[in-house]
C-alpha positions in Angstrom: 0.0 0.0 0.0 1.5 3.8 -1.0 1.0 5.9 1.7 0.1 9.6 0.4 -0.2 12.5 2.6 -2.6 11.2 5.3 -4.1 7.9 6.0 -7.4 8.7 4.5 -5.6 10.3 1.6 -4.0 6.3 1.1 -4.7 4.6 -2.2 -4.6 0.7 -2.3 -2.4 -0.6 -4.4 23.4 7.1 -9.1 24.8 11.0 -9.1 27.8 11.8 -10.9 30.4 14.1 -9.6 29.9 16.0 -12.5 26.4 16.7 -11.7 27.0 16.7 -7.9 28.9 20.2 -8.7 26.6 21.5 -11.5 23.7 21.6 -9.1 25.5 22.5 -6.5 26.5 25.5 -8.4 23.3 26.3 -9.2 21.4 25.7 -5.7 21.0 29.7 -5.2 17.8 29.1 -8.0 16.6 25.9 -6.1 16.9 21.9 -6.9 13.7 21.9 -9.0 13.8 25.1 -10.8 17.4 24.5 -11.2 16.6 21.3 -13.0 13.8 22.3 -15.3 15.1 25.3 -16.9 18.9 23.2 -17.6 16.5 20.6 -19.0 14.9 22.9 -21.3 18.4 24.9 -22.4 19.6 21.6 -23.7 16.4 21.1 -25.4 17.5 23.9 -27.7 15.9 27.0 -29.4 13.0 25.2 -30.9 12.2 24.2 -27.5 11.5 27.7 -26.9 9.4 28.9 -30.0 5.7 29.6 -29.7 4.3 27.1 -32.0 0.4 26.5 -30.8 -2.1 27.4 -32.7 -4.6 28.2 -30.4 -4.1 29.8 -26.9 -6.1 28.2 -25.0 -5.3 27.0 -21.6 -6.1 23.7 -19.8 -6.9 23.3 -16.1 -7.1 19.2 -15.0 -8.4 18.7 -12.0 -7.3 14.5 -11.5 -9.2 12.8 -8.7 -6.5 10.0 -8.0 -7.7 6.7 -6.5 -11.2 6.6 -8.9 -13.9 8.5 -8.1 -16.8 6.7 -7.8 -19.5 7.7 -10.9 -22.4 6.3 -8.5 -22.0 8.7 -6.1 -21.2 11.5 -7.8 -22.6 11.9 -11.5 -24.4 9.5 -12.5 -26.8 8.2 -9.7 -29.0 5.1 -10.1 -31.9 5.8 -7.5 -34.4 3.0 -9.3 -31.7 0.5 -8.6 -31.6 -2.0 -5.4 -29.7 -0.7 -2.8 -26.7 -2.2 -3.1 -26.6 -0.8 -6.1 -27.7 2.9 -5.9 -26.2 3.0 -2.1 -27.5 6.1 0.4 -27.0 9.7 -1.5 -30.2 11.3 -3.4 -29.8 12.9 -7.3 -30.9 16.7 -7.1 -31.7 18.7 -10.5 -29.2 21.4 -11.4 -29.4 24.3 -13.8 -29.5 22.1 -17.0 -32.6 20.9 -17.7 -32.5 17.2 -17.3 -29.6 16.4 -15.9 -28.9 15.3 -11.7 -26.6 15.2 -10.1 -25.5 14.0 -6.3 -27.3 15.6 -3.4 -24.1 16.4 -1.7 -22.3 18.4 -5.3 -25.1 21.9 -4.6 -22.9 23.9 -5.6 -21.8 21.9 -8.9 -25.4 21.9 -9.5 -25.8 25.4 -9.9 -23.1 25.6 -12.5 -24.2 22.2 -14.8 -25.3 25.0 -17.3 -21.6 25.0 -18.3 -20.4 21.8 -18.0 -20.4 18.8 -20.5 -21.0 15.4 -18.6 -19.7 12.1 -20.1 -21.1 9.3 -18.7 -19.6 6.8 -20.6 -16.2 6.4 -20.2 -14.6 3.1 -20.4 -11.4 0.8 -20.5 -10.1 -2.0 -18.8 -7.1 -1.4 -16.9 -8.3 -1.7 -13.2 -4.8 -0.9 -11.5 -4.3 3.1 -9.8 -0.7 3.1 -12.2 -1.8 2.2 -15.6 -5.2 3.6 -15.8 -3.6 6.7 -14.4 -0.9 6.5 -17.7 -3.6 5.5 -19.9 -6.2 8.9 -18.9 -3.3 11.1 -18.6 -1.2 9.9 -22.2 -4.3 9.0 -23.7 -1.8 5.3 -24.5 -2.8 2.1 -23.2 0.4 1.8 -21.0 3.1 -0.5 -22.8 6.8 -1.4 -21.6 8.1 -0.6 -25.2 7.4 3.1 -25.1 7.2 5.7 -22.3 4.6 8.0 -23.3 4.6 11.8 -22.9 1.6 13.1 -20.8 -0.8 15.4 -22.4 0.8 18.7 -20.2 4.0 17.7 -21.4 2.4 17.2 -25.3 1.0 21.0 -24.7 4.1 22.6 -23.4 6.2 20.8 -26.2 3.3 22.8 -28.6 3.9 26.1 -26.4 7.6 26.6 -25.6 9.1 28.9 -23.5 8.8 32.3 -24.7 6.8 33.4 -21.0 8.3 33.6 -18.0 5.5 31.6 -16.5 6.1 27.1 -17.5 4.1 26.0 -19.7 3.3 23.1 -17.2 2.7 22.6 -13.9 1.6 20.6 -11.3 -0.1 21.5 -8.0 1.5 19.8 -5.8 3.0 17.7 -7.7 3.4 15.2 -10.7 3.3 12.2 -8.6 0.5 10.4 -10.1 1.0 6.6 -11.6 4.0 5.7 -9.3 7.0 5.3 -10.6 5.7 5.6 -14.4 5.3 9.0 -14.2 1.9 9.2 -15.5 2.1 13.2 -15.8 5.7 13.4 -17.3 7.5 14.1 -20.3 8.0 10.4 -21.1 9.7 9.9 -24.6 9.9 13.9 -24.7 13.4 16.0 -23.2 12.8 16.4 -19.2 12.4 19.9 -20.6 8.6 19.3 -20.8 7.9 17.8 -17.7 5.8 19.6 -15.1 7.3 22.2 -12.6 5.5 21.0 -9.1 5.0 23.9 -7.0 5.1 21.3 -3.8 4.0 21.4 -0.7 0.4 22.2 1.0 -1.5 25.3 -0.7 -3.9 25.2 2.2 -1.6 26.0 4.5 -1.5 29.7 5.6 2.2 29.9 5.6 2.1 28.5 2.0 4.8 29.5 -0.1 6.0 28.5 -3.7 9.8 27.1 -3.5 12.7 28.3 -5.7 10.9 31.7 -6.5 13.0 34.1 -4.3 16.8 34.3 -4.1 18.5 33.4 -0.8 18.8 35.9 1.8 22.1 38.6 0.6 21.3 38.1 -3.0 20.5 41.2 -4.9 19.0 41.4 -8.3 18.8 44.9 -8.4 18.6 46.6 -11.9 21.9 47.5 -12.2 23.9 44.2 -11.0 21.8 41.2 -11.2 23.2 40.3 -14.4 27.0 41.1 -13.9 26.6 38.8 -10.7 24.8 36.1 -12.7 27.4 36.1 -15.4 30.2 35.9 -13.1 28.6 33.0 -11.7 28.6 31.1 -14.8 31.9 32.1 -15.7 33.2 30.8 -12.4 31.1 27.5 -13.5 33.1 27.2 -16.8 36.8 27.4 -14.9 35.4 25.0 -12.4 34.5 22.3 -14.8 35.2 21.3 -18.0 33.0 22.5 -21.1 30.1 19.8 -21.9 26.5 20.0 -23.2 25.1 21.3 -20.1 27.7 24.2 -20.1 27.3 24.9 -23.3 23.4 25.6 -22.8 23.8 27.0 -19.6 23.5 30.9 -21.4 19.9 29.6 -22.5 19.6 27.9 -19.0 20.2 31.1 -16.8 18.8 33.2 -19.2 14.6 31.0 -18.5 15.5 30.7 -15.0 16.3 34.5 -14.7 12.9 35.0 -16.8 10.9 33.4 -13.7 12.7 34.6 -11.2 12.9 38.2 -11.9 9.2 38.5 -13.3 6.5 40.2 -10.8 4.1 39.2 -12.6 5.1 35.9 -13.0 5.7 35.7 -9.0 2.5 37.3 -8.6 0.7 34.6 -9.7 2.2 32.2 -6.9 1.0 34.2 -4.4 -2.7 33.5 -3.0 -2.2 36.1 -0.5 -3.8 38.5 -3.3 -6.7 36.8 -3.2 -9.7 38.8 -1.2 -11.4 36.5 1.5 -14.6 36.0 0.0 -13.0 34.5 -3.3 -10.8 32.1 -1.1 -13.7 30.9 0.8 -15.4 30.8 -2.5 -13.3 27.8 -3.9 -12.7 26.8 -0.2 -9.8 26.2 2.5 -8.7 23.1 1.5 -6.1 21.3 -0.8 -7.9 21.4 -3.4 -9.7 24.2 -3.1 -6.9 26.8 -2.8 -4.8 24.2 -5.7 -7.8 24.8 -8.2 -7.4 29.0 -7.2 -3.7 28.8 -7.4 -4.5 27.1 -11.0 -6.9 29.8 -11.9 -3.9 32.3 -10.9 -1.1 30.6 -13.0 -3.5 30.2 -16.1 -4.1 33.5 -15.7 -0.6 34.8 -15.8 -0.2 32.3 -19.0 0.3 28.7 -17.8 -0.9 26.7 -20.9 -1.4 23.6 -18.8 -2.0 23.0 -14.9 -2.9 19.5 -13.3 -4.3 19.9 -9.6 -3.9 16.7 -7.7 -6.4 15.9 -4.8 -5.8 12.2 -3.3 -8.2 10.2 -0.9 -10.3 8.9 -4.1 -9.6 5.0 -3.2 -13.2 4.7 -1.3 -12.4 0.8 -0.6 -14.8 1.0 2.5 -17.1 3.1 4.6 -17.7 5.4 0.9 -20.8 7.3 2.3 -18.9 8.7 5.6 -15.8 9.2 3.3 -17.4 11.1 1.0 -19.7 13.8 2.8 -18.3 15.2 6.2 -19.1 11.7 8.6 -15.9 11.6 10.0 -15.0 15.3 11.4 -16.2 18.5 10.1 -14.1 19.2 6.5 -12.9 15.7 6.3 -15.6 14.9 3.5 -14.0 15.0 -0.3 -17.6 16.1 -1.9 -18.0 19.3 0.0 -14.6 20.3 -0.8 -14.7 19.4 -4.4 -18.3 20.9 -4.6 -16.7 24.2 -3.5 -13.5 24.1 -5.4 -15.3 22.8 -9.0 -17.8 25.5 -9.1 -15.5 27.8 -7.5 -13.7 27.5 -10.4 -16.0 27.5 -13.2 -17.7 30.6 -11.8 -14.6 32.6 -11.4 -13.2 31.8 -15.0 -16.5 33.1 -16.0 -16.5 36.4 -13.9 -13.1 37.3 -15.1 -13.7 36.0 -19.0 -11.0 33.4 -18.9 -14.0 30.2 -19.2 -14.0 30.3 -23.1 -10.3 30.0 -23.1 -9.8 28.1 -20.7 -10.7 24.3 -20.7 -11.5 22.7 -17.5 -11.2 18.7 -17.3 -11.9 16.8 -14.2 -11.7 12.6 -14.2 -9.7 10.3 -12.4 -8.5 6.7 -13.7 -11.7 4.7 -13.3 -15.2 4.4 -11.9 -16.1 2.0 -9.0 -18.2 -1.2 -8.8 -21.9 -1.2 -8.9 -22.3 -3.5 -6.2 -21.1 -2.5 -3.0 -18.4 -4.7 -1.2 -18.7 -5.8 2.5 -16.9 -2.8 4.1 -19.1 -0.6 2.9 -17.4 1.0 -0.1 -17.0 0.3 -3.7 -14.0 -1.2 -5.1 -11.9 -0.4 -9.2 -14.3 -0.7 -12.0 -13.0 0.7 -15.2 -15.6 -0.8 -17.7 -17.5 2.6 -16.7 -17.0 6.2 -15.0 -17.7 9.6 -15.4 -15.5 12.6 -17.0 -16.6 16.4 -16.9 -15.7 19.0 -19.5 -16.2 23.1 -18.9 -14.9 26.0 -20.9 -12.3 25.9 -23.5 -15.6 26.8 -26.5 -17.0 23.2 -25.0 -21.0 23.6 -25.2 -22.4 23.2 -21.5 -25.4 21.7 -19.9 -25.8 18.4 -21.8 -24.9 14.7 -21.2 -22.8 12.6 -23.4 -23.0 8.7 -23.5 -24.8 6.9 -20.5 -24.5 3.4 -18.6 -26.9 0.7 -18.1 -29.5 0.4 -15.2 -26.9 -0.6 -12.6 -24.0 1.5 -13.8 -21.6 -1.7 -14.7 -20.9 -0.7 -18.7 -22.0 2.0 -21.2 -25.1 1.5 -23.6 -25.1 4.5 -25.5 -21.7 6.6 -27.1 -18.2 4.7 -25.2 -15.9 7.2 -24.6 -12.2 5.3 -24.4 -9.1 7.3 -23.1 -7.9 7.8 -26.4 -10.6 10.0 -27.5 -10.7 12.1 -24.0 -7.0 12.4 -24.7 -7.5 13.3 -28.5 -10.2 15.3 -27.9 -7.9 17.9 -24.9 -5.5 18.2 -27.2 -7.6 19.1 -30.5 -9.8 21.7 -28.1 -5.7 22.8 -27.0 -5.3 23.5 -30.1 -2.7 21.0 -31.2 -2.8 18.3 -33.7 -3.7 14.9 -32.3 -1.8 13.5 -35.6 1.3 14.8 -35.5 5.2 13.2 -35.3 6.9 13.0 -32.7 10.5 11.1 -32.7 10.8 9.1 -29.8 14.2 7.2 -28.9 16.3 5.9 -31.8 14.7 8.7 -34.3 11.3 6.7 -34.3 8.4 8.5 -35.7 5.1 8.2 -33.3 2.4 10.0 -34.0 0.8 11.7 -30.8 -1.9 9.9 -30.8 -2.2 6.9 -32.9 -5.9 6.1 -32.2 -8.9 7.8 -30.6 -11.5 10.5 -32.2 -13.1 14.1 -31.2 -15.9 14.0 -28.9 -17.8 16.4 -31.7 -20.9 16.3 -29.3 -18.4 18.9 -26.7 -19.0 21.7 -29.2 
């Protein structure tokens, strides 16, 4: 068993000396940071070119564990009680369409949201149906496929200060396959994980300020930035890393000497009401902080929330049974619609596309312990924003939620379908390892219903 985080938060399943003294050297821009921008000097200039068509934006929102579909968007109240289990459908404000009792808030916003009811694979294990959502690939030892961030921020480059793609907290999702990374792709294109708690009130992004007695005032933070790298070069000999390290210092400089791009890190800005809005917890202050990056020109932000392995005891994990804020509806009620209604306010929802899934569904019958266990033949995906046409349902499952009966939706076209709305072509070559052409996506169609 991983342990992530909390308990409840638990889901069931060599340095050279060389590089010793590179990062050493560079430890006054942090470990991570650090690591990113050298990774995307020695991917090279064309690393760095705007090449998207489309600017769009894409905020993900991965429930890791599975969310359940039963109890959350697809509700079967005629079923037997094993079945349908203990929580009500309510209506929302698209005509037709329920939702669970405990997602209010969500309801209010269904206007604007496209519900797929249908998805379906059949990899039932946390790691590969995490690397088949998030690569839109059926997982395969023979090739380590990019995830769909590190596809957009391939597309994007580096021409803002602000990455392309991030991760709040972090990019651990499917073990040690790296669901979210770059895969085949330079580590260039990799997320940069902002790490630790956002919740917390002393929350603070790492790597973004320099250590106490460094200045980068206007007139010698350069000088003192090129002398560092010239006393690099006399310490060690020249290699590719050194020879990129102009192109290195230069995106790391970008970041770390944009206010604006700082900004953006820092919730403090936020006024009360619109923090209480999306909510005080991990996820709710992750999907704000993703509104914040997006809005300072992040192409591509995954917000992580764990605790989504409901193996037992699902209907006092998911409301607030156990202790007041412990339930992982009420916070994602808040932090979903939180969302959706503040991208609206501020005119960012038709640019900016809003995905939230998680690697499978869970069984229709309920086990002994109370909870429900992996079930990938069917499970529920939400689309918002990004030109996607709201307040509908795609696709829908049978009477007791085991398979879909009408319009499958497989990984592949969720996957093809972010990246077309992205604005990037689903179809397009890629060389992987030993110059070997892949296309992007070599199966999978648009979900033309979205728009």
């Amino acid at each position: 068993m991983k342990t992530k985080l909390k308990q409840r938060d638990c889901r069931c399943d060599g340095i050279s000396r060389r590089d010793f003294l590179h990062l050493g050297t560079l430890s006054c821009l942090g470990v991570s940071l650090a690591d990113m921008f050298r990774f995307q000097a020695v991917a090279g200039d064309s690393a760095r070119r705007v090449r998207s068509p489309k600017d769009n934006s894409c905020i993900l929102i991965w429930l890791d564990g599975g969310p359940s579909h039963l109890e959350m968007f697809d509700l079967k109240p005629d079923a037997p009680h094993e079945i349908r289990g203990d929580f009500k459908p309510i209506s929302t404000s698209a005509s037709g369409i329920q939702i669970c009792e405990h997602l209010p808030r969500t309801a209010k916003v269904m206007q604007d949201v496209a519900l797929i009811r249908s998805l379906t694979h059949e990899l039932g294990n946390h790691d590969t149906g995490a690397r088949y959502l998030l690569t839109g690939h059926r997982p395969t030892p023979a090739v380590n496929y990019p995830s769909l961030g590190s596809i957009v921020a391939h597309e994007t480059g580096f021409a803002r200060a602000m990455p392309p793609y991030l991760a709040i907290p972090n990019d651990g999702v499917g073990g040690d396959s790296g669901a979210a990374k770059a895969g085949y792709l330079p580590g260039a294109y990799a997320p940069f994980s902002v790490g630790g708690d956002p919740s917390r009130g002393d929350y603070k992004v790492r790597d973004l300020d320099a250590p106490e007695g460094v200045s980068f005032d206007r007139t010698q933070r350069r000088q003192s930035m090129l002398k560092s790298i010239d006393d690099f070069s006399r310490a060690i000999e020249e290699g590719p890393s050194t020879q990129s390290r102009d192109a290195f210092y230069e995106q790391a400089y970008r970041l770390i000497t944009s206010p604006q791009a700082k900004a953006a890190f820092n919730l403090s800005g936020e006024s009360a009401a619109n923090r209480d809005r999306y909510g005080r917890s991990r996820i709710g202050t992750g999907c704000l902080l993703a509104r914040r990056l997006v809005e300072a020109g992040a192409r591509f932000v995954t917000v992580v929330d764990t605790g989504w392995d409901t193996h037992q005891q699902i209907f006092k994990a998911l409301p607030d049974a156990f202790f007041p804020g412990s339930g992982k509806l009420p916070a994602l009620d808040r932090a979903y619609s939180g969302l959706l209604t503040d991208l609206k306010e501020r005119g960012l929802l038709e640019t900016t596309l809003v995905v939230l899934m998680g690697e499978f569904g869970r069984t229709p019958k309920l086990n002994s312990l109370g909870g429900r266990d992996h079930w990938p033949r069917a499970g529920s995906v939400c689309f918002a924003g990004g030109g996607v046409r709201g307040g509908q349902v795609i696709g829908a499952t049978d009477a007791y939620g085991e398979v879909p009966v009408e319009r499958p939706v497989r990984p592949e076209d969720a996957a093809f379908t972010i990246l077309k709305l992205l604005g990037v072509d689903p179809i397009k070559e890629y060389l992987a390892s030993g110059n070997r052409p892949l296309k992007i996506m070599a199966e999978g169609s648009f979900i033309s219903e979205l728009v």
